[in-house]
Legacy VTK file of the C-alpha trace (Angstrom):
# vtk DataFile Version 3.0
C-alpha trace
ASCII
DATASET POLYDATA
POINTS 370 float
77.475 151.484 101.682
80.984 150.422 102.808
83.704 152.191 101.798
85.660 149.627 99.533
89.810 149.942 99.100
91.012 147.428 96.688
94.215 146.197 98.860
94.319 142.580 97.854
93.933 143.315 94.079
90.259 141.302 94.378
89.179 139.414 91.200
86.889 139.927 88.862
83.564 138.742 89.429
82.428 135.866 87.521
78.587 136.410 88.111
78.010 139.871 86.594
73.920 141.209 86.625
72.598 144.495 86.175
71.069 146.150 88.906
67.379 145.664 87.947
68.446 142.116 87.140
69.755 141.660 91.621
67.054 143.432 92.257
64.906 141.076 90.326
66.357 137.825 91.670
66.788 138.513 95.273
64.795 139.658 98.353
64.417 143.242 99.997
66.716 142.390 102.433
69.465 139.850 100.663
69.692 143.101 98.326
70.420 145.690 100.522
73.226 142.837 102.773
74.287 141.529 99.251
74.540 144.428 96.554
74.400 147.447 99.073
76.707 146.201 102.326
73.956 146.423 104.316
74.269 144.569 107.926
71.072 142.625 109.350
70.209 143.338 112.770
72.163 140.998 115.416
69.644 137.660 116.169
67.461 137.981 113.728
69.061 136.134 110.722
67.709 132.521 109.494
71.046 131.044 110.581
72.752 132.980 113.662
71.714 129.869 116.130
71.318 127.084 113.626
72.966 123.987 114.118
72.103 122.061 110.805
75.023 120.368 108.675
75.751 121.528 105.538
77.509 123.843 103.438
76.974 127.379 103.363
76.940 129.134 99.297
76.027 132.733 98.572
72.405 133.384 98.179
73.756 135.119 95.290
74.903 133.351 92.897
74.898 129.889 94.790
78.818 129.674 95.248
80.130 127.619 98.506
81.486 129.859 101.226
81.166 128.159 104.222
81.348 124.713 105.486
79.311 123.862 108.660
82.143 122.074 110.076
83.482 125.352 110.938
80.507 127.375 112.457
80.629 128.112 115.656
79.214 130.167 118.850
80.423 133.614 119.103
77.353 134.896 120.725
77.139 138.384 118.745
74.138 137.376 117.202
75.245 136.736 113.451
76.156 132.989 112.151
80.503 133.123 112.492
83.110 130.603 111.029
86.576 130.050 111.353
87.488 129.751 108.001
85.882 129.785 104.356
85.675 126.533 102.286
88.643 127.524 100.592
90.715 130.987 100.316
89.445 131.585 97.167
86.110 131.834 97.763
85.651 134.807 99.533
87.701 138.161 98.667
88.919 140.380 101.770
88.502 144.247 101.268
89.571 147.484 103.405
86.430 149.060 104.692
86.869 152.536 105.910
83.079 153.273 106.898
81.727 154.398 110.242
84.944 156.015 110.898
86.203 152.311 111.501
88.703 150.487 109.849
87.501 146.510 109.339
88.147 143.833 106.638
84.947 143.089 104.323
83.922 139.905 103.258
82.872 139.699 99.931
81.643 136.587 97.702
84.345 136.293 94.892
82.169 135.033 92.317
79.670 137.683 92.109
81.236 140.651 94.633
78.126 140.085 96.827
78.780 141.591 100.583
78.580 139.180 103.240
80.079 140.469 106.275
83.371 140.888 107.859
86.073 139.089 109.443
87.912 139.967 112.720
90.826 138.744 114.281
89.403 137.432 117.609
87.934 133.447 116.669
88.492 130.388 118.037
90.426 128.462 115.194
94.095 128.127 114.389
93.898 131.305 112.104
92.482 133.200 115.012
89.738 134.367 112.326
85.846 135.103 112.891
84.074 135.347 109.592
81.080 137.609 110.965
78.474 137.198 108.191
75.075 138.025 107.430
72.163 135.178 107.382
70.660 136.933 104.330
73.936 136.638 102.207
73.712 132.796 102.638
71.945 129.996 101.859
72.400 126.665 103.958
72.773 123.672 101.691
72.004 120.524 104.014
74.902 118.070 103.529
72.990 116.793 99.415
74.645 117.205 96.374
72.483 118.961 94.182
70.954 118.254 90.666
73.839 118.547 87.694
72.490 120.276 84.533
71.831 118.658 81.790
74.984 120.950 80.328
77.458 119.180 82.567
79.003 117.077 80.435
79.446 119.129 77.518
80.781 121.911 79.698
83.058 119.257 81.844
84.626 118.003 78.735
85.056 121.590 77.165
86.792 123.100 80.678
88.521 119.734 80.470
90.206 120.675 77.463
91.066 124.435 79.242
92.518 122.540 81.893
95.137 120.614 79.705
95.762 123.212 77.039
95.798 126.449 78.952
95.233 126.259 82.189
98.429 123.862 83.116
100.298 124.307 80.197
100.218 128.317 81.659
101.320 127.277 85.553
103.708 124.676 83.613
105.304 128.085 81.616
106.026 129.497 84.930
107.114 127.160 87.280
107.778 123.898 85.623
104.376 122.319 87.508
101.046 120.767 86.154
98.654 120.213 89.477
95.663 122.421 90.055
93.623 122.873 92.716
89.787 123.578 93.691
89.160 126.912 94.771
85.607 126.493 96.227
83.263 127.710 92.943
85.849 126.898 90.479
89.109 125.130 89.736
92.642 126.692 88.491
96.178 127.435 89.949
97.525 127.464 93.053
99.086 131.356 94.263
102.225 131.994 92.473
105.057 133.538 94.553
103.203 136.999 93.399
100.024 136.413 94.771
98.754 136.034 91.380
96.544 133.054 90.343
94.995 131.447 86.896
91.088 130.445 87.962
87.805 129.378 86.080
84.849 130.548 87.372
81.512 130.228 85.790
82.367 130.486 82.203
85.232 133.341 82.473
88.617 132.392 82.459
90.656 134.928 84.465
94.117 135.900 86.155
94.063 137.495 89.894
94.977 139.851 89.478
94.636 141.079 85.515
92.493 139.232 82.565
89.236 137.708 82.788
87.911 136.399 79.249
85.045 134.352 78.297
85.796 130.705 77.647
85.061 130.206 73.737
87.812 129.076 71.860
91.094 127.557 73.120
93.299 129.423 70.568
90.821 132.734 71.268
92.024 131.815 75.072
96.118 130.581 74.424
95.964 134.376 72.903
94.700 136.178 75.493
96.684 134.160 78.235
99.924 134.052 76.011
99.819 130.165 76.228
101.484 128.179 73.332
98.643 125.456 71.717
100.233 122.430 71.557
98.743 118.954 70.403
100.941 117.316 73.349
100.953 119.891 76.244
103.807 117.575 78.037
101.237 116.889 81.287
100.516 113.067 80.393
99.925 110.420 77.843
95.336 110.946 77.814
94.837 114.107 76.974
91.782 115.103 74.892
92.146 115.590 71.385
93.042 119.326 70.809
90.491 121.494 68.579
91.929 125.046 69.016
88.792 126.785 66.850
85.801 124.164 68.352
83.297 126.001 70.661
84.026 124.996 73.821
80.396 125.075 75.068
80.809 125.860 78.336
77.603 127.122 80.908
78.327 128.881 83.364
76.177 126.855 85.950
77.470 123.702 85.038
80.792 125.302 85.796
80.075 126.282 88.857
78.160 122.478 89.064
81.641 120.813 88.508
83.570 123.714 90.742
80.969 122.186 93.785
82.050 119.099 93.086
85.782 119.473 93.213
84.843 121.589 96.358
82.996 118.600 97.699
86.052 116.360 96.971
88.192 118.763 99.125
86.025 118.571 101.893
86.421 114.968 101.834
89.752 114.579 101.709
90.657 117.260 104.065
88.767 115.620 106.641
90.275 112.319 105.817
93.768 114.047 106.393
92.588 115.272 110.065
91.597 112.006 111.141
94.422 110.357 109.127
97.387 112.997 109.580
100.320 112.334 107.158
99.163 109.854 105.580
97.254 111.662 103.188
98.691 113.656 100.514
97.719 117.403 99.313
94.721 117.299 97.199
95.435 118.048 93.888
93.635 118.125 90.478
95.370 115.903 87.715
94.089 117.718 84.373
95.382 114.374 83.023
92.343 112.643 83.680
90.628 115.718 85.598
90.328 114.008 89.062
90.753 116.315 92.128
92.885 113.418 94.209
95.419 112.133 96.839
97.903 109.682 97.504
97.479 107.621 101.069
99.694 105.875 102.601
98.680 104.209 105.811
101.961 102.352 107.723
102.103 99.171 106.857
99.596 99.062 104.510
99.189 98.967 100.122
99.780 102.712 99.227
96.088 104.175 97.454
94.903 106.764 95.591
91.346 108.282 96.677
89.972 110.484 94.294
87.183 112.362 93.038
86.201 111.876 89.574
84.015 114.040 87.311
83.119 111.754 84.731
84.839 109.791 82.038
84.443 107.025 79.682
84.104 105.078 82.722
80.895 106.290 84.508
79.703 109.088 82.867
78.330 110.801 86.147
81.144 111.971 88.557
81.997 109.169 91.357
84.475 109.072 94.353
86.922 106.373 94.151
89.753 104.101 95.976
91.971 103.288 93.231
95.189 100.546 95.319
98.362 100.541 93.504
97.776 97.048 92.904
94.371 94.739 92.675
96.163 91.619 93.916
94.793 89.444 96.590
91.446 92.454 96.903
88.330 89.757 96.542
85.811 91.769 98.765
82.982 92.910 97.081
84.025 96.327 97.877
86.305 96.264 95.405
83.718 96.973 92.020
85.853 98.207 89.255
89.491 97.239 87.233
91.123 99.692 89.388
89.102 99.513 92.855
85.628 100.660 93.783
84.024 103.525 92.965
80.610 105.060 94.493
78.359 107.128 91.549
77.067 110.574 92.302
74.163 109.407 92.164
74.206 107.294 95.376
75.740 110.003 97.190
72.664 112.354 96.288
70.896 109.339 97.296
72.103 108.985 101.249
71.094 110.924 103.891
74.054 112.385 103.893
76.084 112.110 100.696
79.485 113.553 102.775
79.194 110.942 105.355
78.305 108.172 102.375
81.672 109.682 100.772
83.851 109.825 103.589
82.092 106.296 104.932
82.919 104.658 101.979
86.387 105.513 101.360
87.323 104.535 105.028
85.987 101.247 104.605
88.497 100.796 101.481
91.187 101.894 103.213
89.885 99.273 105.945
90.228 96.953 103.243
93.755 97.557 101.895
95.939 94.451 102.523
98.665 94.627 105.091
102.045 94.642 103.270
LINES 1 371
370 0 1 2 3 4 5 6 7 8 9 10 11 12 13 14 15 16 17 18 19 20 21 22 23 24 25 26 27 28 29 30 31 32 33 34 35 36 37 38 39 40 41 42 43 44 45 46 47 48 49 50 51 52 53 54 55 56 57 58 59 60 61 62 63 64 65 66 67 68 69 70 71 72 73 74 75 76 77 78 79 80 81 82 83 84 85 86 87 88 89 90 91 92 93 94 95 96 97 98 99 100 101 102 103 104 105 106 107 108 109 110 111 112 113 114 115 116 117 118 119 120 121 122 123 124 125 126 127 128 129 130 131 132 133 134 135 136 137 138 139 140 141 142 143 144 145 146 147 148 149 150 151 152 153 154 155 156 157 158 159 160 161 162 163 164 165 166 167 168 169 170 171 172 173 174 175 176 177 178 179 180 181 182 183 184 185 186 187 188 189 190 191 192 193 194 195 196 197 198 199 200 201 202 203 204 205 206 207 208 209 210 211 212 213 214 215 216 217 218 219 220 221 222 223 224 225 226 227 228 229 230 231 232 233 234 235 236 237 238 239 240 241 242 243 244 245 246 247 248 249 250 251 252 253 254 255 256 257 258 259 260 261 262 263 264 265 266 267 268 269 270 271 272 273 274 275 276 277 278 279 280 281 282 283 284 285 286 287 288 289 290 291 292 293 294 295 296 297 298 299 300 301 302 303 304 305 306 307 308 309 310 311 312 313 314 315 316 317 318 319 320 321 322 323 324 325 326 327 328 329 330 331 332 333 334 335 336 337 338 339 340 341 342 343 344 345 346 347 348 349 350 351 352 353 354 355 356 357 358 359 360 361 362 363 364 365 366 367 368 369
């Protein structure tokens, strides 16, 4: 096993099993690549020469890693990217073995090994993630299943969002936005490299203090965050019930993190085809949307955002929300403050990132020259 050297302060895992338990859930081989930094043998991994869209999560704990979009040929034998789906998803370790010195890859949600990274790819970071095919499991472009615990847990972590989780980043630095972090949402990098994240049900600071979500005043405690009935980050905020369970599972977490990670994906590629134009994602904990302004030249300035249910639809939806409805008599335009597309006719498609990224370019088709 890989000699492992803490020198990026890693987080605490959010998916903690007992041995017996890995040994339990996983096979032979993704136990020895996951929980014992094992390496597979070079071409003969399910996904060194596969070409198939989708995103790439830990065969783990089911966390997304890898998009894809960013695979590509390095001909060593073992499936390489660029780039994870976001920074935070993976955590970047020292290893010292085989009288070698190399960076390790691990899986930040559950500390799973996945491979390492070298400074010798193809991107703009000049960055090959070299992973094993065991220590991944190719999602094909569909949005899973949510559990039937999503919407308690989304409107419990909602409530962590606006009266911790900003109110804490707020404390510091006089800012509300969060952002999605692949498996999870929480705070951008402070100018320490330290970060407030959710991940499965935990609550935790990179690095420093990971607590299970139960209360919010058992949580404002911990985290040293002041309750307050208005948290000054907007006029909807849920009502605040410090000593209510907050109810929140773990893979319903991790169900909404997806989807926020989903969102990203979107957007980003909207902002490489669009440049400028679009803003920086960010998630409102307002209203919870993971969103972005765009403003095209010449054109009615938008907001496209990602939604993870409200009192509107009560499944999450991707919407185009103009700054004003006048003179927009398509029958695109389906709701008081746009169109919206339900997750459940993204699960539905083919492809539900296309259908996404399809139909928020034909709104922005749409928007009225000004």
């Amino acid at each position: 096993m890989p000699t492992r050297s803490n020198d990026n302060e890693s987080s605490v895992p959010a998916v903690v099993r007992s041995d017996a338990d890995w040994r339990e859930a996983l096979s032979p081989e993704q136990y020895q690549v996951l929980r014992k930094g094992g390496t597979e043998r070079a071409f003969t991994g399910e996904y060194w020469n596969c070409h198939d869209d989708g995103v790439y999560r830990c065969a783990g704990c089911g966390s997304s890693l890898f998009s894809s979009s960013t695979k590509f040929e390095s001909g060593t034998g073992w499936p390489s990217f660029t780039d994870p789906v976001v920074a935070q998803a993976v955590t970047l370790l020292t290893d010292k073995s085989h009288f070698m010195t190399r960076t390790e890859v691990l899986c930040r949600a559950c500390g799973g090994h996945l491979g390492h990274v070298f400074p010798d790819g193809p991107g703009p970071t000049g960055e090959r993630y070299c992973m094993n095919s065991a220590s991944l499991k190719l999602d094909r472009r569909t949005l899973l299943a949510l559990p039937a615990t999503f919407e308690v847990t989304r409107d419990g972590l909602h409530q962590v969002a606006c009266f911790v989780i900003s109110p804490y980043r707020k404390a510091r630095i006089g800012r509300i936005g969060l952002r999605s972090t692949g498996d999870g949402f929480g705070t951008p990098l402070f100018d320490d490299g330290s970060q407030m994240v959710v991940r499965g049900d935990v609550l935790l600071t990179e690095p420093g203090t990971a607590q299970r979500m139960t209360t919010l005043r058992e949580l404002a405690a911990v985290f040293g965050v002041e309750l307050l009935a208005d948290p000054g980050i907007g006029n909807d905020v849920p009502e605040l019930t410090p000593d209510e369970s907050l109810q929140i599972d773990a893979a319903a977490s991790r169900s909404l993190g997806e989807w926020y990670a989903f969102a990203q994906r979107v957007i980003d590629t909207l902002a490489l085809r669009l440049g400028g134009a679009v803003g920086e994602a960010t998630l409102w904990p307002e209203h919870f949307d993971l969103a972005s302004d765009v403003r095209l030249a010449g054109r009615r300035a938008t907001n496209v955002g990602f939604s993870p249910g409200d009192v509107f639809s009560a499944e999450p939806y991707v919407y185009v929300g103009p700054d004003s409805m006048a003179d927009l008599t398509d029958r695109y335009w389906n709701a008081p403050f746009g169109a919206f597309l339900g997750y459940s006719a993204l699960r539905a498609a083919p492809d539900g990132f296309d259908r996404a990224l399809a139909f928020v370019e034909e709104g922005l088709s749409l928007l009225p020259v000004e």
